[in-house]
C-alpha positions as a Markdown table, in Angstrom:
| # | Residue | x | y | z |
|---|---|---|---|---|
| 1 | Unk | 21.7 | -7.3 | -10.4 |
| 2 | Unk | 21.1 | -5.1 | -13.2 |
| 3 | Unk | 22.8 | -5.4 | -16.8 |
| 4 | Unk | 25.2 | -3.3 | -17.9 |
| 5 | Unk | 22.4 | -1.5 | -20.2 |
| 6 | Unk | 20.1 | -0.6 | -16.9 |
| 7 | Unk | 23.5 | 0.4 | -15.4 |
| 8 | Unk | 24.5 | 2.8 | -17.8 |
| 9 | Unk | 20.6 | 4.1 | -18.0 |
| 10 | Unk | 20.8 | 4.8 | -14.7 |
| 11 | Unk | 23.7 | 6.6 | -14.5 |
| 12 | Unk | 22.8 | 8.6 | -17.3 |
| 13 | Unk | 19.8 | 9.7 | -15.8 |
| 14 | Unk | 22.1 | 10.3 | -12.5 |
| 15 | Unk | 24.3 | 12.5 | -14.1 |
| 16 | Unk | 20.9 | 14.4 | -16.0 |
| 17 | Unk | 19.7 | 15.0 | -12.4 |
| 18 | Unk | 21.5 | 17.4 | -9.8 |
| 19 | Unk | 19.6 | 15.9 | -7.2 |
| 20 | Unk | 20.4 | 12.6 | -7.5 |
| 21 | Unk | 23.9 | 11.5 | -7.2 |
| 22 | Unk | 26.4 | 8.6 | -5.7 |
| 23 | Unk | 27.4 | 8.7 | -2.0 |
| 24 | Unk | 31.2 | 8.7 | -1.3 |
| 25 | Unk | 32.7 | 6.7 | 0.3 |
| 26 | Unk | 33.0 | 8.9 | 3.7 |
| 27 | Unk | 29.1 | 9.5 | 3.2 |
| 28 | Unk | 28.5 | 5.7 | 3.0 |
| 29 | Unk | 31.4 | 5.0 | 5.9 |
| 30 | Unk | 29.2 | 7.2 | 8.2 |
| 31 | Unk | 25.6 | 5.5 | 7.9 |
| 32 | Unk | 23.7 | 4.0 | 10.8 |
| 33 | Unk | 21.2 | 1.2 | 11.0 |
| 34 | Unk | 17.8 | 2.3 | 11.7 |
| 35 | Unk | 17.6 | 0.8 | 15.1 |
| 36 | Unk | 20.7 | 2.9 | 15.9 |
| 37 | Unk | 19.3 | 6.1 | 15.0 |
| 38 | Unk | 15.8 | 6.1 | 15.7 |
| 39 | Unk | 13.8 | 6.2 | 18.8 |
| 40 | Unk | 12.8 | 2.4 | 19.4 |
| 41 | Unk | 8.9 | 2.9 | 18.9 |
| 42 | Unk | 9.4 | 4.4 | 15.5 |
| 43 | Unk | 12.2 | 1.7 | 14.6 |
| 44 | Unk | 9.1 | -0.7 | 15.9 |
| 45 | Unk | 6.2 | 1.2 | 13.9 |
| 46 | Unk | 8.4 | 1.2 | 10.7 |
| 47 | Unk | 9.2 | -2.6 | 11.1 |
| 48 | Unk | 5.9 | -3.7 | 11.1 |
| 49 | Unk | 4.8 | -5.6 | 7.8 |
| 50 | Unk | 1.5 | -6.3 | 6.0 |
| 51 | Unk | -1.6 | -5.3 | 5.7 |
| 52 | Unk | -3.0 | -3.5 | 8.9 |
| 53 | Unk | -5.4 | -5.4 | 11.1 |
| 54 | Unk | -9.3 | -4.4 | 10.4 |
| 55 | Unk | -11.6 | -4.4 | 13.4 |
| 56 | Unk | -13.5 | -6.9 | 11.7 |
| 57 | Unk | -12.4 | -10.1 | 9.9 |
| 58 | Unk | -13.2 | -9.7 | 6.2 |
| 59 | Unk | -13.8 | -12.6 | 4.1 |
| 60 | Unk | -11.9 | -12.9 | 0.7 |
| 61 | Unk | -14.2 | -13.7 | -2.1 |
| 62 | Unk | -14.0 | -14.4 | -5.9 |
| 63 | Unk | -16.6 | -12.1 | -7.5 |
| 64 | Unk | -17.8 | -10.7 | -10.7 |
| 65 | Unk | -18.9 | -7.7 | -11.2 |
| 66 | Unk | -19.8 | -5.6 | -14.6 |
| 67 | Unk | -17.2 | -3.8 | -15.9 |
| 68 | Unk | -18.5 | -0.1 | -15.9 |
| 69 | Unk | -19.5 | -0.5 | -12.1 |
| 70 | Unk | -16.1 | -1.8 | -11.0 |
| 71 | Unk | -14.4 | 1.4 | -13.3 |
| 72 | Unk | -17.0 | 3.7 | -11.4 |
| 73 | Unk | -15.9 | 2.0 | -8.0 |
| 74 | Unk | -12.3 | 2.0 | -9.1 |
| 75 | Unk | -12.0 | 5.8 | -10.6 |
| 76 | Unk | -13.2 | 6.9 | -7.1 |
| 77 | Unk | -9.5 | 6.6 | -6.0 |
| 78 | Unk | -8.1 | 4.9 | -3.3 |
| 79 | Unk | -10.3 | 2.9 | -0.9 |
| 80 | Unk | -12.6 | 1.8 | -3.7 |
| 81 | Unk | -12.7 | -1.7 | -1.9 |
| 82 | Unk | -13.9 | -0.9 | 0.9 |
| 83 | Unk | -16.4 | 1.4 | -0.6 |
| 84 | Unk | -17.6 | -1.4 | -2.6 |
| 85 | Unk | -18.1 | -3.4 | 0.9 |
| 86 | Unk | -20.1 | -0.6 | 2.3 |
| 87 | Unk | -22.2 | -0.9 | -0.6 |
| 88 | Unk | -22.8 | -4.5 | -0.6 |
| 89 | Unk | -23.4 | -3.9 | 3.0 |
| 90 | Unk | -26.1 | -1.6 | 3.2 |
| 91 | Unk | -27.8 | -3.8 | 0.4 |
| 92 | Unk | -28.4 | -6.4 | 2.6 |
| 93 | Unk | -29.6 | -4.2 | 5.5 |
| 94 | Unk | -32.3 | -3.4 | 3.0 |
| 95 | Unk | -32.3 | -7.1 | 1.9 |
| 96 | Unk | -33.2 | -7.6 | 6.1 |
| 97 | Unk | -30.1 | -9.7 | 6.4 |
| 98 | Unk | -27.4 | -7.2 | 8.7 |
| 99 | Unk | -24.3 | -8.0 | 8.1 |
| 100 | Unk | -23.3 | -7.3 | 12.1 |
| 101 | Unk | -25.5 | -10.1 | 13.3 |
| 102 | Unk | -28.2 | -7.9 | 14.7 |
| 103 | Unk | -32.0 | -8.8 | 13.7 |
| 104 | Unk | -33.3 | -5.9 | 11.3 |
């Protein structure tokens, strides 16, 4: 619930914004659930939660690292993670230990 402060906030800001506004009544009176509307495999897709399933199971680890290489990692954007993995992999290639099981 918000407070009457955020309330008033956001109506403020509502009323600053021509794009934004309250539905009626009649406009909320005629909404549909999802599964109504949609065809059932994008109802499905859209229901689906967490984190998608990788190809290969992934091991969660607790790991330090020096600051300015996880900012360089990390101002690469999105996917920084799993550059960071392909990193660590190819090091151990080189180390002669690969990662997939195969003998170097």
């Amino acid at each position: 619930m918000l407070s009457d402060a955020e309330e008033a906030e956001l109506q403020a800001r509502m009323k600053a914004d021509p794009d934004a506004r309250e539905m009626t009544d009649e406009e909320l009176g005629r909404l549909r659930p999802a599964h109504e509307v949609l065809p059932p495999d994008v109802f499905a897709a859209l229901m689906k939660r967490g984190r998608p399933k990788s190809p290969g199971r992934l091991v969660q680890v607790t790991l330090r690292l020096d600051p300015d290489a996880l900012a360089a990692f990390r101002a690469t954007g999105p996917g920084w993670q799993t550059r960071i993995n392909e990193t660590v992999k190819r090091a151990a290639k080189r180390l002669g230990q690969d990662p997939f099981g195969q003998d170097p």
